[in-house]
C-alpha positions, 0 to 999 in steps of 0.5 A: 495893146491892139496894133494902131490902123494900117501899121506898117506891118498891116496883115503881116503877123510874123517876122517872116512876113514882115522881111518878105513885105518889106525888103521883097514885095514892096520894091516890085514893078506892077504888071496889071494886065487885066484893067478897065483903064481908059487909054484917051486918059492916059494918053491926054495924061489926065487931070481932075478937078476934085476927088469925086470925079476921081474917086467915085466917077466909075465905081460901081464898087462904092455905089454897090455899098451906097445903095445898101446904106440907103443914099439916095441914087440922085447921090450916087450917080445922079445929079448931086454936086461932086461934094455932096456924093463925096459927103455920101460916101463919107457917111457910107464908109464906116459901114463898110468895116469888114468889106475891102472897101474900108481898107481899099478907101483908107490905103488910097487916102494914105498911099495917093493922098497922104491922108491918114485921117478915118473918112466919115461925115465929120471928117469929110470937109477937111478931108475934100479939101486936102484932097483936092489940094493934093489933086492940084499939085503937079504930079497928080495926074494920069501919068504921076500916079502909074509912076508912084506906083512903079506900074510897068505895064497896063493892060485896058479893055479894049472892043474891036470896033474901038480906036487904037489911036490913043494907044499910039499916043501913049507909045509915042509920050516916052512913059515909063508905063507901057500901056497896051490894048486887050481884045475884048470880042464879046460883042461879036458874038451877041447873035441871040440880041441883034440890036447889039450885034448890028450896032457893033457890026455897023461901028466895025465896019466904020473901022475896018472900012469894008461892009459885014454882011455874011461871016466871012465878012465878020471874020476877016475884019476881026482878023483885020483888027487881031492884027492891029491889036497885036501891032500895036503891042496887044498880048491878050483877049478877053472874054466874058460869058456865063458859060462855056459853050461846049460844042460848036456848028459847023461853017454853014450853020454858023453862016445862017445863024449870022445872016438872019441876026443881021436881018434882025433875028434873034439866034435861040441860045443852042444856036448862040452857044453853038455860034460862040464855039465857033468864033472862039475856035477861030480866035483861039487859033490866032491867040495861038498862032501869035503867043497871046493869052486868052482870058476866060470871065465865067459867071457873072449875072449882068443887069439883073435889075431891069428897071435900073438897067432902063434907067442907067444901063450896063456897068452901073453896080448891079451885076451879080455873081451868077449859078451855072454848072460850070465844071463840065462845061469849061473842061468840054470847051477846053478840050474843043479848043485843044483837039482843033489847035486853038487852045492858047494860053489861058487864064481862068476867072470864077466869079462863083467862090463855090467853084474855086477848087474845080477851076484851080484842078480844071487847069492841071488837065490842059497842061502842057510845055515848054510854058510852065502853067500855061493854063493859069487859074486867075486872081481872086475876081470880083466878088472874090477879091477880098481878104478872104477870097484871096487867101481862098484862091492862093491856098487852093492855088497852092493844094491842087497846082503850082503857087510858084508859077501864079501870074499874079494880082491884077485891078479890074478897076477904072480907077487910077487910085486903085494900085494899092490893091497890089499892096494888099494882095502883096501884103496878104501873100506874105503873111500866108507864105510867113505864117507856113514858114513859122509853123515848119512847113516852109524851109526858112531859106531866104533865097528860095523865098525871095524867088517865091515872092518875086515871081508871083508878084512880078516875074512869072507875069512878066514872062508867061505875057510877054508883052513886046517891051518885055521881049 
């Protein structure tokens, strides 16, 4: 007899796994350092008006899969009503079989809706209006959904040039939920595109009060805004690039390549590469300076598509995983940073599944105490972060580094529906750590396991950040 869709031993397929789910990993708080979460919703503890707005507002996970099933864009991110893309992504989801979007769909329908019932076009009716029955009821907002879930701590996503104000809000409405801010710099650095450089140096300086005409300028409202970040409970910086840049030019060069973006002209990509270098020292040297982590994004394609880019702009689910060398360039950039003092701790993402054992070898070679994996390879990001990519990531983890010291499972998402990942990533990590267990080459010795999950799920996150509350 096949098992029955999403049992309560879903993933789990040995008893060990079963006990180490279900009386372990199941009961841990969720840090999810590493989100796309807007604060203002938080702070303003948000409501919405059907499940649409919730669900499909953002996600450019399920228009990816829209798109590939032929609805059309007026149905996606278009000018149809919130029932009729509801209605489109319903006749989308049975296609999905074998993507984490059909388990992802049908555990956010279960854990946040109490919705059992399989999504497609004939269920779709009742299932909006049960949903959006569920979406009135009093605790179904912002804050009651990170308290379902037992969420400890939120790390958003955060431009320099953002307000900070509604991260005060949040620290001020005695939420169970900590939510702090994450450095996110890319912007200042954007030399070779001018027109966004100068846009983020005109809002920062708006923020900063003060004028950003030469690179002391940019540095010191940077350093201005590090320090407002930090006060207002920020642990962490983020850094998307294609590529590690792998050497770095000198204060005057740097101070040139600036000076002529903000005249308007465009730095060639040596030049960029060479300027990014430089900024990226200094903001090592002041994540080091104030036990913050520096998270590395590597290889993302972004925009690829410029007709829709025209169209609809960034973040519309059409990045792509992108095909540079990255080994040499990573460890070249590490070493940079280790020989001037700037290397903090680190998490390293891949977006390429093809460089999985060179990132989880790269972060052995920059080891070093008292923080135990100091340079962490990070969760299965993106295009990885399926069942297959992260057993991948978890077992290269395992061969070539220390599972025991992973940090953990994070969402990168923009919806608050999202947290069952954490349930999935848990599920899946019993079941690896179960099935190694059954077949002899783990003690079954329950407290050594429970330890193991404990850590990976919770623990280990919750020291190497250490965010202020957990001080």
């Amino acid at each position: 007899m096949p098992r029955a869709f999403l049992d309560d031993n879903f993933l789990l397929h040995s008893g060990t796994a079963e006990r180490l789910f279900h009386e372990v990993a199941a009961h841990q708080p969720i840090i999810d350092y590493h989100t796309h979460l807007p604060p203002d919703e938080v702070a303003s503890n948000k409501r919405w008006e059907n499940i649409s707005s919730l669900w499909l507002g953002e996600d450019h996970y399920k228009w990816r899969a829209m798109r590939a099933n032929g609805i059309p864009e007026s149905h996606i991110t278009g000018t149809a009503s919130p029932r009729e893309k509801f209605q489109a992504w319903a006749e989308t989801v049975p296609h999905t079989a074998g993507n984490p979007l059909f388990h992802w769909t049908h555990l956010e329908l279960r854990r946040c809706f109490g919705i059992e019932t399989l999504l497609n076009p004939d269920t779709a009716e009742s299932i909006w209006h049960e949903a959006n029955e569920r979406l009135s009821e009093k605790d179904f907002c912002a804050h009651g959904i990170l308290n379902r879930f037992q969420v400890d701590t939120v790390g958003t996503t955060d431009d320099p040039s953002d307000t900070l104000s509604h991260h005060e809000e949040c620290a001020s409405l005695g939420i169970t939920t900590r939510i702090y801010p994450t450095f996110r710099p890319d912007k200042a650095v954007m030399v070779e595109r001018p027109r966004m450089l100068n846009s983020f140096c005109d809002a920062l300086e708006k923020r900063c009060n003060r004028k950003i005409l030469s690179l002391p300028d940019l540095l010191e409202a940077l350093r201005k805004r590090h320090d407002d970040f930090h006060a207002a409970g920020c642990r962490l910086s983020d850094h998307g690039m294609s590529y590690c840049p792998t050497e770095a030019c000198s204060e005057k060069e740097a101070s040139h390549i600036f000076e002529r973006a903000r005249t308007g002209e465009a730095a060639n990509k040596d030049q960029a590469d060479e300027f990014t270098a430089f900024i990226m020292q200094e903001l090592g040297r002041w994540n080091t300076e104030r036990n913050w982590t520096m998270q590395l994004h590597l290889a993302p394609v972004r925009n690829p598509n410029s007709r829709y880019f025209e169209k609809l702009g960034p973040d519309s689910g059409f990045d792509t995983i992108g095909d540079w060398p990255q080994g040499e360039r990573l460890l070249l950039f590490l070493d940079l940073l280790d020989r001037s003092g700037a290397l903090p701790k680190t998490i390293l993402y891949n977006l390429n599944p093809r460089d999985n054992a060179l990132f989880a070898a790269a972060c052995g070679s920059f080891q070093e105490g008292p923080t135990p994996a100091r340079i962490q390879w990070g969760s299965a990001w993106w295009y990885n972060d399926t069942l297959r990519g992260m057993a991948d990531q978890i077992q290269t983890l395992a061969s070539v580094g220390l599972l025991s010291r992973f940090v953990g499972m994070l969402t990168d998402s923009r919806s608050f529906l999202s947290y069952p990942r954490h349930e999935y990533f848990r599920r899946l990590l019993c079941n690896l750590i179960g099935t190694d267990v059954e077949n002899g080459e783990l003690p079954d010795d329950r407290n050594f396991l429970d330890s193991l999950i404990r850590n990976i799920c919770y623990e280990n996150a919750k020291a190497y950040l250490a965010f202020p509350h957990h001080a």
